[in-house]
C-alpha distance (Angstrom), angle and dihedral (degrees) to the residues before:
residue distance angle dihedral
X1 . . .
X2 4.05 . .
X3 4.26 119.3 .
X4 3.75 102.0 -84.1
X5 3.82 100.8 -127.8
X6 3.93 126.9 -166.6
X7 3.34 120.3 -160.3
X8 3.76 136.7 -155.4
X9 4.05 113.0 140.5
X10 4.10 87.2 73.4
X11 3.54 86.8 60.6
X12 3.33 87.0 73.2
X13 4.19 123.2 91.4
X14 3.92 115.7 -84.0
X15 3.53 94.2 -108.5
X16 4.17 92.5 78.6
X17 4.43 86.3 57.0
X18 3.36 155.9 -6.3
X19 3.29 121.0 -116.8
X20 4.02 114.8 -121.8
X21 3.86 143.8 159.0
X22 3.73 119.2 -128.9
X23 3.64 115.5 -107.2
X24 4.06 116.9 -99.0
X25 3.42 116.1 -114.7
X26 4.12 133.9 -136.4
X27 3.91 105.4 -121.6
X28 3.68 102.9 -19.5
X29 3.99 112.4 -163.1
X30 4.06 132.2 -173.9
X31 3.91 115.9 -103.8
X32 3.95 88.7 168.1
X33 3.61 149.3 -3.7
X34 4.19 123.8 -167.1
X35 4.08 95.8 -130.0
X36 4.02 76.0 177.0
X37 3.59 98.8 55.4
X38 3.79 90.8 40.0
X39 3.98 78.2 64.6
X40 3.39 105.5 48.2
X41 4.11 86.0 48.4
X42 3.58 102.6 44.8
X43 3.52 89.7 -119.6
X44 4.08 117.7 147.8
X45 4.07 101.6 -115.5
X46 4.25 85.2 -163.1
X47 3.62 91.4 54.7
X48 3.99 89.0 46.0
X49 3.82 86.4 54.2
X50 3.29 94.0 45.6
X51 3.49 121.5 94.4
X52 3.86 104.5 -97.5
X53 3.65 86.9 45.0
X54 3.42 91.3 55.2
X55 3.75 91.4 53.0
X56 3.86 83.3 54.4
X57 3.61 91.9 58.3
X58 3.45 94.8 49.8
X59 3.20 105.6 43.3
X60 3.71 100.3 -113.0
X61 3.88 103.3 111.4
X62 4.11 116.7 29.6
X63 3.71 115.8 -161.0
X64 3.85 121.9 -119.1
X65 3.47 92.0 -112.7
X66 3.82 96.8 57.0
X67 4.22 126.5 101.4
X68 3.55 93.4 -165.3
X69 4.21 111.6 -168.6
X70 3.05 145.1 153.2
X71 4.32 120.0 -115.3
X72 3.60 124.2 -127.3
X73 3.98 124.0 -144.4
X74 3.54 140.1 141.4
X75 3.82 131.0 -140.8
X76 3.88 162.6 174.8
X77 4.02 104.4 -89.8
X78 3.98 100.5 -170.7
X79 3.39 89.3 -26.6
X80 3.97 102.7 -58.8
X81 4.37 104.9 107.1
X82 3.35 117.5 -120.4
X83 4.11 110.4 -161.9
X84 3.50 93.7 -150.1
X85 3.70 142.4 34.0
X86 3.43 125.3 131.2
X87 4.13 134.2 165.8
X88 3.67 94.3 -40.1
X89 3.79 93.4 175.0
X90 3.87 104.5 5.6
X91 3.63 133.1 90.6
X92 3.70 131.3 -160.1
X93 3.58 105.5 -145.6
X94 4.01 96.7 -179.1
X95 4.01 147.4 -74.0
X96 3.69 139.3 -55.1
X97 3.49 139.9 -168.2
X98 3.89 125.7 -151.9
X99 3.76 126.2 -145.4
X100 3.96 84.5 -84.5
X101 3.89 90.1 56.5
X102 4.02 80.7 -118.5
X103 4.17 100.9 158.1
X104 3.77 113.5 -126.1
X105 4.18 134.0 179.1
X106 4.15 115.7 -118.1
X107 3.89 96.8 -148.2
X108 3.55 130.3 -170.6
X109 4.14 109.4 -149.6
X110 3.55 107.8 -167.9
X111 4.17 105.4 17.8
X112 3.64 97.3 136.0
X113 4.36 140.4 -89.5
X114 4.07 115.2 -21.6
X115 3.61 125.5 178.2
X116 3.65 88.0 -84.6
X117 4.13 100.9 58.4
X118 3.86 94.8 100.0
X119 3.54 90.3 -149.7
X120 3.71 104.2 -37.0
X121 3.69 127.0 124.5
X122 4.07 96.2 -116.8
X123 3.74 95.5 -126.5
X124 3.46 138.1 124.4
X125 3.73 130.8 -148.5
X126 4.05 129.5 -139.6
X127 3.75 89.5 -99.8
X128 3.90 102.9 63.3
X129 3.69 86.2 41.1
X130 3.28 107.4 59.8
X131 3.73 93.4 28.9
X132 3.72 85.4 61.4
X133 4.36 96.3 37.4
X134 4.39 93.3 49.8
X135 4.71 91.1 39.5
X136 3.75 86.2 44.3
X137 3.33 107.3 46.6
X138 4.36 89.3 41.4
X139 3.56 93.4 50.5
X140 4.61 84.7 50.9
X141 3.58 77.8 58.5
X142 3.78 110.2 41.3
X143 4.22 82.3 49.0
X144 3.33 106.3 -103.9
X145 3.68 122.6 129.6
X146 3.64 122.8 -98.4
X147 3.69 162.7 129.0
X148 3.45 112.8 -82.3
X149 3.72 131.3 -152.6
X150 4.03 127.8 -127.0
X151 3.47 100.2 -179.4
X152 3.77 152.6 9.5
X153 3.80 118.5 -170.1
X154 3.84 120.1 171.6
X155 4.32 110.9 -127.2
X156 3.58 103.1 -140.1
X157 3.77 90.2 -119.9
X158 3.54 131.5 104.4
X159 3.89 125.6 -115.4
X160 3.53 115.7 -146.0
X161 4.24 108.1 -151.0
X162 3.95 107.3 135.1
X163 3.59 94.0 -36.0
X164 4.04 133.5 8.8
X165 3.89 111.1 -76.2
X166 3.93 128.2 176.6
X167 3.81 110.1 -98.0
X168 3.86 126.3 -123.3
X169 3.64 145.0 172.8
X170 3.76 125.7 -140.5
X171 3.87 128.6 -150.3
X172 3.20 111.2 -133.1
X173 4.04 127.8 -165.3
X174 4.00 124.3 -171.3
X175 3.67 140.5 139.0
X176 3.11 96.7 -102.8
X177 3.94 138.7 -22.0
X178 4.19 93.5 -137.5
X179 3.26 118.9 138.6
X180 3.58 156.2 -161.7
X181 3.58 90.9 -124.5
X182 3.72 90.6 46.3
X183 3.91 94.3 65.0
X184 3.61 84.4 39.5
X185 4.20 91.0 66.4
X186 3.38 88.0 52.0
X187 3.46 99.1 46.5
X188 3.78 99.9 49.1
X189 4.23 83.4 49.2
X190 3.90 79.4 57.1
X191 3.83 83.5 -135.6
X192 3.80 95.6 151.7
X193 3.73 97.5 171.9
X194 3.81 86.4 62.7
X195 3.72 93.6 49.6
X196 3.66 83.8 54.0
X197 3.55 97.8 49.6
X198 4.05 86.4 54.0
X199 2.78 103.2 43.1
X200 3.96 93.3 54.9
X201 4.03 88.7 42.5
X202 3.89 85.2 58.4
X203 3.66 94.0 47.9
X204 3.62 104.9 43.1
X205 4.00 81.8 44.7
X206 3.72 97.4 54.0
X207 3.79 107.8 0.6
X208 3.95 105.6 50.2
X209 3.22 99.1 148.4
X210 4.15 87.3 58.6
X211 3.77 89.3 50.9
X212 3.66 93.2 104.3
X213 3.57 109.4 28.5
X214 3.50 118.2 122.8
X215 3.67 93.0 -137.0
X216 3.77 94.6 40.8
X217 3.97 108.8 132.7
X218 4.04 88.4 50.9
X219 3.76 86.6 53.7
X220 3.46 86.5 42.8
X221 3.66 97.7 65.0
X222 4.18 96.9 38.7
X223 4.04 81.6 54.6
X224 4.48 90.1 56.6
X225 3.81 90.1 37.2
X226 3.82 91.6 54.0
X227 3.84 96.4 41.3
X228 3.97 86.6 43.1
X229 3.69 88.4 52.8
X230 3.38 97.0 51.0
X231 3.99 95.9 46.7
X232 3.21 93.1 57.1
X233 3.50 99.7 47.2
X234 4.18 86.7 49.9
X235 4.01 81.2 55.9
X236 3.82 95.0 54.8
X237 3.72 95.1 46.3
X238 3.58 93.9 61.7
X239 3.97 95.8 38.2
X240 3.98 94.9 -106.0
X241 3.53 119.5 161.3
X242 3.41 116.7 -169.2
X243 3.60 98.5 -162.1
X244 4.13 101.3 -161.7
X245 3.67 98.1 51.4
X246 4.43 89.2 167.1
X247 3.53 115.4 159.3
X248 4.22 89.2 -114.6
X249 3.78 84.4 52.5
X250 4.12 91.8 57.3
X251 3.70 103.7 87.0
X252 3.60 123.5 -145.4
X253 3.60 101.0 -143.5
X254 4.39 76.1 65.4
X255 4.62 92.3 -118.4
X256 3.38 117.3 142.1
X257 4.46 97.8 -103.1
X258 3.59 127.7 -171.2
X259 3.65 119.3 21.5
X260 3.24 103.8 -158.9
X261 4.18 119.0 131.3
X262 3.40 85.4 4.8
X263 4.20 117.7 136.3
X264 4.45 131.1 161.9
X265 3.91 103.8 -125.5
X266 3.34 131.4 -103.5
X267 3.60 115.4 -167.7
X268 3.68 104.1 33.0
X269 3.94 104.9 -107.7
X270 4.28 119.0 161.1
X271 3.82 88.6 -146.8
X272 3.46 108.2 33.8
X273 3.60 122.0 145.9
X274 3.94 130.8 -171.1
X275 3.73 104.0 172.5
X276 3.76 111.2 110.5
X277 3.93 91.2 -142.9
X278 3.67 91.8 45.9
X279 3.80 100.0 97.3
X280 3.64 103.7 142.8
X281 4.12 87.8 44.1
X282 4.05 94.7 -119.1
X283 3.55 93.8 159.1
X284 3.97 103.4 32.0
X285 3.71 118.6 149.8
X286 3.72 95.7 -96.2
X287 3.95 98.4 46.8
X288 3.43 94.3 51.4
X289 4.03 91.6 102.5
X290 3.37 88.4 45.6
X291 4.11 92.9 61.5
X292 3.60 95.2 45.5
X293 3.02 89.7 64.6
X294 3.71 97.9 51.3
X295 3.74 87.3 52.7
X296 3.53 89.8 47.9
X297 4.02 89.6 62.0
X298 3.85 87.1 42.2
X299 3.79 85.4 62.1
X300 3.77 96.7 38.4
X301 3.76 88.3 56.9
X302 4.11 90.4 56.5
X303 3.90 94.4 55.1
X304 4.07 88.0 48.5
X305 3.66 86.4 89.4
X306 4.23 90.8 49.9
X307 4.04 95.3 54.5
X308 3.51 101.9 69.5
X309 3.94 147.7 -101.2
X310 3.82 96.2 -52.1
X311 4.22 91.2 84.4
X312 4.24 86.3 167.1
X313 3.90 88.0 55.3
X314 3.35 103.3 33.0
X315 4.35 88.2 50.4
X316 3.67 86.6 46.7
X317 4.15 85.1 54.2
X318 3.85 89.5 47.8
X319 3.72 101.7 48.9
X320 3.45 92.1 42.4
X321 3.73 94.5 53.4
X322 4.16 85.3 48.4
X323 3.80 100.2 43.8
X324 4.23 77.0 59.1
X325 3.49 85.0 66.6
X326 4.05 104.3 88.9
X327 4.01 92.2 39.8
X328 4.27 80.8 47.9
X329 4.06 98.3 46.8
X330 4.23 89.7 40.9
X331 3.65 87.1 57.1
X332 3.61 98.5 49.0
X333 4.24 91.2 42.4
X334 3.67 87.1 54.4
X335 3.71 91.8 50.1
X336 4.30 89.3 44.3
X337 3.77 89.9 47.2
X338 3.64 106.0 35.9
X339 3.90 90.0 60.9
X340 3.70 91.1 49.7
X341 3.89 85.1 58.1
X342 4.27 83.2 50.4
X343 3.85 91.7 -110.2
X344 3.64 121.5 154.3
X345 3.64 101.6 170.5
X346 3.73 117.5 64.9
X347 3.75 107.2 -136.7
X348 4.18 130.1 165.8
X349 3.92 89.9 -109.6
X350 3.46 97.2 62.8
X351 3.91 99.0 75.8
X352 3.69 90.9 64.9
X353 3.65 102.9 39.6
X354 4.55 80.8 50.2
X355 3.95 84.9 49.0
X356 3.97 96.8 49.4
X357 3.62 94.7 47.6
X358 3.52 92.8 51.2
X359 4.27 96.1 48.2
X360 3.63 79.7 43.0
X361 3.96 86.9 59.7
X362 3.60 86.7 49.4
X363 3.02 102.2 40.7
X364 3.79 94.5 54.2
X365 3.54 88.2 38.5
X366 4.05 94.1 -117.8
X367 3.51 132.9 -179.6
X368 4.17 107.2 -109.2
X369 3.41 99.6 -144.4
X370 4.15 105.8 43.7
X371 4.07 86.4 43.3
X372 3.23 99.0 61.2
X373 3.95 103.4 33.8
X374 3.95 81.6 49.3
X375 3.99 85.0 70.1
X376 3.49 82.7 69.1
X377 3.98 92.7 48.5
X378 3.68 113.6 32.8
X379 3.59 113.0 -30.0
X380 3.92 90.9 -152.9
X381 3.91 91.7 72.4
X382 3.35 95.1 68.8
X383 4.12 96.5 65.9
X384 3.90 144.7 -18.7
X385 3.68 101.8 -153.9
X386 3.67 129.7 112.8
X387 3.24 87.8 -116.3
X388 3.84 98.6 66.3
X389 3.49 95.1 30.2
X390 4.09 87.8 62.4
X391 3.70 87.6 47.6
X392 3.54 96.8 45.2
X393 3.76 90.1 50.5
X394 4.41 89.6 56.2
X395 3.32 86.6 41.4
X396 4.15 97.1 55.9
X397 4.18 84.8 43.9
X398 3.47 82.4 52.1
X399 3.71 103.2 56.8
X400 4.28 85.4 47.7
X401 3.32 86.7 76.1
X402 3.57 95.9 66.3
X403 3.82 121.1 101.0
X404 3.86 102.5 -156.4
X405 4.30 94.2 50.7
X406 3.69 86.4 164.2
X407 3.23 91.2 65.8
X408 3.72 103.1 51.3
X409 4.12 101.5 84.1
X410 3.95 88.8 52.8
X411 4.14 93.5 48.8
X412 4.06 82.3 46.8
X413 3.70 93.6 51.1
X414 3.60 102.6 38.4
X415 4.39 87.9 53.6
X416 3.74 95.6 41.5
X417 3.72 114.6 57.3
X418 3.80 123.5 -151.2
X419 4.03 92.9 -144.5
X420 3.49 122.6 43.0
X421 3.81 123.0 -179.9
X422 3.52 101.0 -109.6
X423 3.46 124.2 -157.9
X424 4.00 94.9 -131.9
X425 3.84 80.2 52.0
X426 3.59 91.8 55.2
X427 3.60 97.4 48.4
X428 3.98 92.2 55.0
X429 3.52 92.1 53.5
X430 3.71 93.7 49.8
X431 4.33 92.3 47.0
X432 3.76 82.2 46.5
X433 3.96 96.9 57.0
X434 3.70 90.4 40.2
X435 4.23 84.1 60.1
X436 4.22 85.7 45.1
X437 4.03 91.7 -107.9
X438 3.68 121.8 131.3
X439 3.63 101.1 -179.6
X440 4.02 95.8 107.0
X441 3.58 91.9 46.5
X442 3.84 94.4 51.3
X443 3.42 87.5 57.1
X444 3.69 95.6 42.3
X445 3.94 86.1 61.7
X446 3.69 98.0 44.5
X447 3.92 91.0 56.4
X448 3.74 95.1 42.0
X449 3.75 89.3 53.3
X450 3.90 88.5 65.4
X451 3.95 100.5 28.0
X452 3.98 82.8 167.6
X453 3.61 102.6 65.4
X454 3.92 144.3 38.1
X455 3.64 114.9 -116.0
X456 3.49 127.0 -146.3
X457 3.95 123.5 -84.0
X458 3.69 86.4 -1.1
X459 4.24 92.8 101.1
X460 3.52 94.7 134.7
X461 3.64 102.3 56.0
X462 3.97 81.5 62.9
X463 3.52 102.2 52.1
X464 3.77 122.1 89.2
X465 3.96 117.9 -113.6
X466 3.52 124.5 -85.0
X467 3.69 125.2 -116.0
X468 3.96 85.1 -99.4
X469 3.70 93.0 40.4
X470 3.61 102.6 48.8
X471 3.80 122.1 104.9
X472 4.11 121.1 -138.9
X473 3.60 101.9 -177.1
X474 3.82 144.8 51.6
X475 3.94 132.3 -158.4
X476 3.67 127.6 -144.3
X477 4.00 83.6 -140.8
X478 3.75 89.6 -150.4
């Protein structure tokens, strides 16, 4: 049996990839495979393990029925445009379809140089990789949309960054790898009938139902803005900080892509940052809303071309479908954050009474995570000062006014998680690994399994870092 791939994006004309194999590797070896995933794909987890599988995953053996490429895109990297980027360490090996006949991309992170490296060596180290494999597969199961990972196998090379690391590849599955920066190439190329063809891919891909609608690539863009909205108000609800938030690191098909700087806070802080290159704090926690919706207008700006003659109109459409934006994402963070609070209702109090907890979090310096999921517990564990206690007592009035009061300890414990996957947590898996111990990351995949409660004899996976323990900054590991 071989993985059954069906292909569409190398239909498309030459100028949207190159086509390239990954690189062989020395003495490639299995760190992980996603028996789940395998599932939820139909794919055969035994043949995966087996040893043609395993050449699969690491990019040692591709099937017959594989195209495998490399994409090409452009993009906004902390603001300054970039005309070309591209897959500089990724290849797309082919197509899959679930049980649902959902389309999905078989990626291969870490396979070696393409045409798009710009001088790097196209690897990937163990870091990135499982960094990327454990936050991906816990934010799949905390609900928020994202890649997901089937595999991590180590190379047998060495990558050289600022020391020697162990290489390894990642196997990456999504519904697509389109981007804003990929209608941006093609846009800044003014090649219009490629924009079109892209455009139409991506909707008869993900947006059938759009496919003939007269009025499709304006619909189009409301459905991304609405999807982006609401990803990124998943992210803040759980303290995620993306950390690279570049318009050719937005996806269209609205998954969180590319974990690279990314962490969950700690201590809760609105404009905390953790990426090392992230001086100026572009994409701290709390201005993440306000850069989706610069990509957003990035994106509006390549579908221009696809509405018609009328450019004055059809802007006017555009920016009045992105100046919707803020009214759009405050709606949706109200909804996120008014169920962490165990609020059915939706009533004009509520944004206050969500805004004082959180300055009292910051105020108090509190961890994010254990404050709110104490809520659930015993609310008077998470502070003793007046302050709280006066909040606390609103708050308790608050839930009163709820008509379904049975209901309020699930709606608190399905929006708080017990376990989140802490950077500190992260780390210790990855020093572990480098010494050849799995024991952390066992345990990492036990408690991401059940984000929503504690398991037994696992305490200190729950508990938030120590001053000595806690992590401050995140790589890109490229």
């Amino acid at each position: 049996m071989s993985i059954l791939f069906n292909n569409s994006f190398d239909k498309l004309p030459d100028s949207f990839y190159s086509k390239i194999e990954p690189e062989k590797t020395k003495e490639y070896k299995k760190i992980l495979i996603n028996n789940s995933l395998c599932k939820d794909l139909g794919l055969d987890f035994n043949y995966l393990n087996s040893e043609e599988g395993l050449q699969i995953l690491s990019g040692n053996h591709t099937p017959e029925n594989a195209a495998p490429l490399a994409m090409v895109y452009a993009g906004h990297q902390f603001g300054n445009w970039v005309p070309q980027l591209g897959d500089g360490r990724a290849v797309l090996l082919g197509e899959l379809l679930d049980k649902k006949k959902q389309r999905f991309d078989f990626q291969l992170k870490g396979s070696g140089k393409t045409p798009y490296s710009r001088g790097g060596d196209g690897k990937a180290w163990l870091g990135p990789v499982i960094r990327e494999y454990i936050i991906s597969e816990y934010m799949n199961n905390i609900n928020i949309p994202t890649t997901r990972s089937l595999a991590a196998m180590y190379t047998g090379e060495d990558v050289y960054r600022e020391q020697v690391y162990p290489g390894a590849v990642l196997c990456r599955v999504a519904k697509g790898h389109i981007r804003v920066g990929t209608f941006q190439y093609f846009l800044a190329k003014k090649d219009f009938k490629s924009l079109k063809i892209l455009a139409d891919y991506f909707i008869d891909r993900n947006l059938a139902h759009l496919k003939n609608d007269n009025d499709k690539y304006h619909k189009f863009f409301i459905s991304v803005v609405n999807d982006q909205v609401k990803l990124v108000a998943l992210w803040m609800k759980v303290g995620f900080i993306h950390g690279v938030m570049n318009t050719d690191n937005t996806s269209i098909s609205c998954e969180t892509i590319d974990y690279g700087p990314c962490a969950f806070m700690d201590v809760y802080k609105s404009d905390k940052v953790y990426s090392s290159i992230d001086t100026m704090g572009r994409y701290s926690y709390k201005n993440q809303p306000n850069i989706i919706m610069w990509n957003m207008a990035c994106f509006a700006s390549t579908l221009l071309p696809l509405l018609g003659e009328d450019i004055e109109k059809n802007t006017t459409i555009l920016q009045d479908e992105v100046s919707k934006i803020p009214e759009k994402y405050k709606n949706q963070w109200l909804d996120e954050f008014s169920m962490k609070l165990g609020f059915e209702k939706k009533l004009p109090k509520d944004e206050s009474l969500i805004n004082e907890f959180l300055n009292i979090l910051e105020t108090e310096e509190l961890d994010f995570t254990n404050s709110f999921r104490s809520l659930l517990i015993e609310s008077t564990n998470i502070s003793k000062t007046t302050q709280f206690k006066e909040w606390e007592h609103k708050w308790k009035k608050r839930l009163d006014e709820e008509d379904n009061r049975e209901s309020i300890k699930k709606k608190l414990n399905f929006n708080n998680p017990a376990f989140i996957m802490r950077n500190h947590l992260v780390e210790n898996i990855i020093q572990d690994l480098l010494k050849d111990k799995k024991d952390s990351l066992k345990k990492a995949l036990l408690c991401l399994e059940s984000p929503y409660e504690k398991l037994d004899s696992f305490e200190d996976m729950y508990l938030a870092p120590t001053k000595e323990q806690e992590v401050f900054k995140t790589f890109c590991g490229t």
